[in-house]
N, CA, C and O atoms as a GROMACS GRO file, in nm:
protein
  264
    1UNK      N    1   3.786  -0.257   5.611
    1UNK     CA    2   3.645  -0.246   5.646
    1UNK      C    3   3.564  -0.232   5.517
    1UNK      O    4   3.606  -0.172   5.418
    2UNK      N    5   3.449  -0.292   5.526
    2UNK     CA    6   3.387  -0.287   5.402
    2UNK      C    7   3.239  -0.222   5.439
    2UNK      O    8   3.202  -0.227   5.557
    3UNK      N    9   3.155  -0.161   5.340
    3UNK     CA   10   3.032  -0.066   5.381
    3UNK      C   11   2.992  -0.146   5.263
    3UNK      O   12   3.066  -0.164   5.166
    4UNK      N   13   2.843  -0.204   5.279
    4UNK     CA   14   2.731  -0.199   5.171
    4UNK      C   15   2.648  -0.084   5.125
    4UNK      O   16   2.569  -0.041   5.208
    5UNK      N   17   2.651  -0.025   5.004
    5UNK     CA   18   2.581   0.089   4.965
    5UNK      C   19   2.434   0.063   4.968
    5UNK      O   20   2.395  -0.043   5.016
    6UNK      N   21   2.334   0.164   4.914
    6UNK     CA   22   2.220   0.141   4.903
    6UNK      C   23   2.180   0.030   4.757
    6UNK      O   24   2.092  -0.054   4.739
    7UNK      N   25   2.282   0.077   4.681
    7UNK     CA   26   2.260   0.016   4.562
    7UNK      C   27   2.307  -0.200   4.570
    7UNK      O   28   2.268  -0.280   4.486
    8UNK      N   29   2.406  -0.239   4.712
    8UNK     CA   30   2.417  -0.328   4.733
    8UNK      C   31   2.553  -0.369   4.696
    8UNK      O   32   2.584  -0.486   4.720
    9UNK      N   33   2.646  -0.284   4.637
    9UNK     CA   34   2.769  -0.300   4.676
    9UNK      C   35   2.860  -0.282   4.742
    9UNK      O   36   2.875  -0.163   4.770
   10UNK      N   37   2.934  -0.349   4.783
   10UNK     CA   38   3.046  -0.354   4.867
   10UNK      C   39   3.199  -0.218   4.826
   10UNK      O   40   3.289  -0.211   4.742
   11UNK      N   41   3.161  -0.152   4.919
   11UNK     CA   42   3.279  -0.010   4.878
   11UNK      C   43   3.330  -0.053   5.016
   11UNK      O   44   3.270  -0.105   5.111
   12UNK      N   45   3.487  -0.008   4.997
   12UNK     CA   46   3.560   0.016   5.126
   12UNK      C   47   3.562   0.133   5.155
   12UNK      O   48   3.547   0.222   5.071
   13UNK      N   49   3.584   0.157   5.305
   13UNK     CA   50   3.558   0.273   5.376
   13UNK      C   51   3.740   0.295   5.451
   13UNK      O   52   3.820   0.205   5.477
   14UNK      N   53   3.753   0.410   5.465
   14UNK     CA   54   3.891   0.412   5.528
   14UNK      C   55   3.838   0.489   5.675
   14UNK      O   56   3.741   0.560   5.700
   15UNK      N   57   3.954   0.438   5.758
   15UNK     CA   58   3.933   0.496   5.888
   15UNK      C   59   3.908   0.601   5.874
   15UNK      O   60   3.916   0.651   5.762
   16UNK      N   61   3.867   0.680   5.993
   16UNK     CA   62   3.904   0.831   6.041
   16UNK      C   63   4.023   0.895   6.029
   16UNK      O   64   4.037   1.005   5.975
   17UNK      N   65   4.118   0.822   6.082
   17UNK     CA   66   4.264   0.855   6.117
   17UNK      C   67   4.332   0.843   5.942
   17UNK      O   68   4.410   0.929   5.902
   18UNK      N   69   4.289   0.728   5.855
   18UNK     CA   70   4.331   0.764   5.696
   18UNK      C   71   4.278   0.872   5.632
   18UNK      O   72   4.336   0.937   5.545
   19UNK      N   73   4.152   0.894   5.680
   19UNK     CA   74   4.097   0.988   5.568
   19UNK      C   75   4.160   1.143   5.672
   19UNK      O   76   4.133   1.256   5.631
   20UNK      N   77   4.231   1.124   5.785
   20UNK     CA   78   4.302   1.296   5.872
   20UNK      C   79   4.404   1.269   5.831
   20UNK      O   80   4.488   1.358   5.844
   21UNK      N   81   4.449   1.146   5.768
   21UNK     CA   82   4.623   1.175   5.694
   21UNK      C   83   4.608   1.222   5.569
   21UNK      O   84   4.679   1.315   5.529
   22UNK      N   85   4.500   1.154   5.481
   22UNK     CA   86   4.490   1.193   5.316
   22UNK      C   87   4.468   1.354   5.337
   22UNK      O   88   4.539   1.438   5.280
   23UNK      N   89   4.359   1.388   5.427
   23UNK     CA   90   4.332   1.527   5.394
   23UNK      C   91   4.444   1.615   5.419
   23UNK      O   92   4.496   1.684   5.332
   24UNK      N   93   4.491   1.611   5.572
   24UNK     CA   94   4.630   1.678   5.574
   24UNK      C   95   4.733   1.699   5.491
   24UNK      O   96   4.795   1.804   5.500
   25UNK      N   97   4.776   1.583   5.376
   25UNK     CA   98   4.853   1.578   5.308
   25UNK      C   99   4.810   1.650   5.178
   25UNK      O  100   4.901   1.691   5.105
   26UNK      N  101   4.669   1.672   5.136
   26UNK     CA  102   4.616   1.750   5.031
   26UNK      C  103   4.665   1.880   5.076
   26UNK      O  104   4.764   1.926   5.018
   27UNK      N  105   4.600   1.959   5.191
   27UNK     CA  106   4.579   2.094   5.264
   27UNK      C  107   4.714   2.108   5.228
   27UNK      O  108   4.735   2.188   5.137
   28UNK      N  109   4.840   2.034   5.293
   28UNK     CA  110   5.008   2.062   5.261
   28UNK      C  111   5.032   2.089   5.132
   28UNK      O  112   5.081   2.195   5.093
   29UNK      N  113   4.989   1.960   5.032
   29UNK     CA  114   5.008   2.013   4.952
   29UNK      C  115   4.950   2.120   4.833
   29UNK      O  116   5.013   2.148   4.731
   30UNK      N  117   4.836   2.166   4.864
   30UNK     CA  118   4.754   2.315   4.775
   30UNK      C  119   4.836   2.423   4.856
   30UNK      O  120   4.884   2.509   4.783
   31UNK      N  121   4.867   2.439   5.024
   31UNK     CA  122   4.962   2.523   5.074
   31UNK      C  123   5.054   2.597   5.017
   31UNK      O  124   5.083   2.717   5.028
   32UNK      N  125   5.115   2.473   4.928
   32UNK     CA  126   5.260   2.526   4.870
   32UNK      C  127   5.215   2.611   4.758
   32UNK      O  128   5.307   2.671   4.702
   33UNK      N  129   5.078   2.634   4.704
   33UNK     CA  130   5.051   2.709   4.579
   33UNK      C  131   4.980   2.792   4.640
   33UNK      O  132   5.002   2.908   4.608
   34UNK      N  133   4.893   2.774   4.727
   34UNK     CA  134   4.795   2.930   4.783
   34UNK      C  135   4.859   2.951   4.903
   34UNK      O  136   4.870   2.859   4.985
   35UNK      N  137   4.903   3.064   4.923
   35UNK     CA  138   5.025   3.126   5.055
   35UNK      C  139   4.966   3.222   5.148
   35UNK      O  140   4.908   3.327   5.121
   36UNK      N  141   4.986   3.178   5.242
   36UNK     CA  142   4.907   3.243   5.358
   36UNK      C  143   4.719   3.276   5.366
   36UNK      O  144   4.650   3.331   5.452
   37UNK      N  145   4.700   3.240   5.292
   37UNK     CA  146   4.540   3.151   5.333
   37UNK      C  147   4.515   3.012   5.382
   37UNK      O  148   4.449   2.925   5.325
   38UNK      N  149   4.591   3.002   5.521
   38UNK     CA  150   4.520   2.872   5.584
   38UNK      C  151   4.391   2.858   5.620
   38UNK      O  152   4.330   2.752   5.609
   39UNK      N  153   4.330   2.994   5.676
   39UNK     CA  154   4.174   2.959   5.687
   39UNK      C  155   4.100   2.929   5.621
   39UNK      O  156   4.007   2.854   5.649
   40UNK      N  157   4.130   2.998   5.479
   40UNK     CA  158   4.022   2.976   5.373
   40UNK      C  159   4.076   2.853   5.339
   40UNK      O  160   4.029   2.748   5.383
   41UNK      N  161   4.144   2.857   5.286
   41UNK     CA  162   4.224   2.688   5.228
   41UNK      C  163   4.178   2.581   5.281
   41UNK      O  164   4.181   2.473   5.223
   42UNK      N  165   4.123   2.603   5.415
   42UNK     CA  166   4.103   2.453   5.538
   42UNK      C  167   3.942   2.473   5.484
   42UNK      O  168   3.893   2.374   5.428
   43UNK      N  169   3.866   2.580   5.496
   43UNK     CA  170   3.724   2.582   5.436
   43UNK      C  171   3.681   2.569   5.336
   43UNK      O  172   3.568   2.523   5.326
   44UNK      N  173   3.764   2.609   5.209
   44UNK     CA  174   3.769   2.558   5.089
   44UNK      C  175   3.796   2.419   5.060
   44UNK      O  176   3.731   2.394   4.958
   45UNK      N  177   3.863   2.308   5.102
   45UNK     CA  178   3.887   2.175   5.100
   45UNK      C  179   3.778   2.119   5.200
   45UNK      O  180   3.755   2.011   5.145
   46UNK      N  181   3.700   2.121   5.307
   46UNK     CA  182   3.576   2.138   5.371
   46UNK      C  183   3.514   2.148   5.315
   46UNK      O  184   3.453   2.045   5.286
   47UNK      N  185   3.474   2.264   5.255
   47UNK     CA  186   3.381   2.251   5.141
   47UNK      C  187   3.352   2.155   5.036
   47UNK      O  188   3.244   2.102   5.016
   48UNK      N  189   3.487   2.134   4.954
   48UNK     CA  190   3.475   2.016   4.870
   48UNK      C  191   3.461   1.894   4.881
   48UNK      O  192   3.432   1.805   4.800
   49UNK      N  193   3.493   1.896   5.038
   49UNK     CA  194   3.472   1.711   5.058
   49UNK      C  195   3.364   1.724   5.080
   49UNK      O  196   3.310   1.618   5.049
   50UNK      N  197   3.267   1.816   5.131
   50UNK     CA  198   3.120   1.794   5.193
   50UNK      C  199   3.042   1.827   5.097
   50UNK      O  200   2.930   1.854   5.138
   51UNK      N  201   3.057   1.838   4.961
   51UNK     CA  202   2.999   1.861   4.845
   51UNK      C  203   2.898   2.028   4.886
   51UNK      O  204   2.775   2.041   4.886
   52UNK      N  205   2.971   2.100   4.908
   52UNK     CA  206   2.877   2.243   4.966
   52UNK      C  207   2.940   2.343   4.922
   52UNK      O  208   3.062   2.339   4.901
   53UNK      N  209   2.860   2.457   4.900
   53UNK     CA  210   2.888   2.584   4.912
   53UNK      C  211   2.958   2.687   4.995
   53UNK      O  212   2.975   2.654   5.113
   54UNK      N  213   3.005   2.808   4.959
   54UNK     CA  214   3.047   2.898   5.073
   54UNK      C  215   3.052   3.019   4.966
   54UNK      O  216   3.086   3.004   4.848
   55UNK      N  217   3.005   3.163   5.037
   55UNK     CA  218   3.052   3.264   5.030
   55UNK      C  219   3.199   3.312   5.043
   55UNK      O  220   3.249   3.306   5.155
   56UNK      N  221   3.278   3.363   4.930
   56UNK     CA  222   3.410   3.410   4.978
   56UNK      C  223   3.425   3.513   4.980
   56UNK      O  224   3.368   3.564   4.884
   57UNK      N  225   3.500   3.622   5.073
   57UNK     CA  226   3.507   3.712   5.067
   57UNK      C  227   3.662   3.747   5.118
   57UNK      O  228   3.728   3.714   5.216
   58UNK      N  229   3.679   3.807   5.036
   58UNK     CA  230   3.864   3.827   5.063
   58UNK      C  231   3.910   3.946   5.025
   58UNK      O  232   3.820   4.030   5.012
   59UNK      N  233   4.011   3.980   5.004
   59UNK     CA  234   4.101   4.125   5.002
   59UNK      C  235   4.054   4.144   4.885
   59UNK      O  236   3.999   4.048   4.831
   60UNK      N  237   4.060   4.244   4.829
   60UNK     CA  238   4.015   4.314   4.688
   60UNK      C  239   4.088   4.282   4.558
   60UNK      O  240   4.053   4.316   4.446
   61UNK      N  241   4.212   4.201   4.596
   61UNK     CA  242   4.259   4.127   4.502
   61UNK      C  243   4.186   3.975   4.474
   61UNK      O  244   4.202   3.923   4.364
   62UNK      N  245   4.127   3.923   4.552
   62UNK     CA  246   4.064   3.784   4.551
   62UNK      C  247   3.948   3.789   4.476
   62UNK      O  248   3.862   3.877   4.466
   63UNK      N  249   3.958   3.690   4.428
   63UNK     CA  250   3.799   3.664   4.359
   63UNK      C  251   3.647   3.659   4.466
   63UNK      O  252   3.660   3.619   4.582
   64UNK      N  253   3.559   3.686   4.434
   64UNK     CA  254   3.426   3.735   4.530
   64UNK      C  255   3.320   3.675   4.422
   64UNK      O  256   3.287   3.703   4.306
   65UNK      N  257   3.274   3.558   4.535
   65UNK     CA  258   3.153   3.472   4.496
   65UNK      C  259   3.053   3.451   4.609
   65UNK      O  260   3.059   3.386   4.713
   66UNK      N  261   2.939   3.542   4.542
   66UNK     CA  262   2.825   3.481   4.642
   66UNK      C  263   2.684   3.471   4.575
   66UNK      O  264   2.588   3.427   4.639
   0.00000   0.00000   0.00000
């Protein structure tokens, strides 16, 4: 599938279903380095694909950004 940008080029676009395999396979693999934060981990990679912010707030060992 191909998408015309605003600027007038031709970028390819990947399905839905490629871009729920690529991401899954990221989330698996940061998993194996951050351990037992699936929630944040799934909101933190959310975050980065949607180019956005978030407040974190975590155990008193975690880093705290707001």
């Amino acid at each position: 599938m191909s998408v015309t940008t605003v600027t007038g080029v031709n970028e390819s676009a990947m399905s839905v279903e490629e871009f729920r395999q690529i991401a899954g396979q990221v989330e698996d693999e940061v998993a194996k380095v951050i351990v037992g934060q699936s929630a944040i981990l799934r909101e933190v990679l959310i975050c980065l694909i949607a180019g956005g912010t978030r407040c974190w707030r975590g155990s008193p060992a975690s880093a705290r950004r707001c």
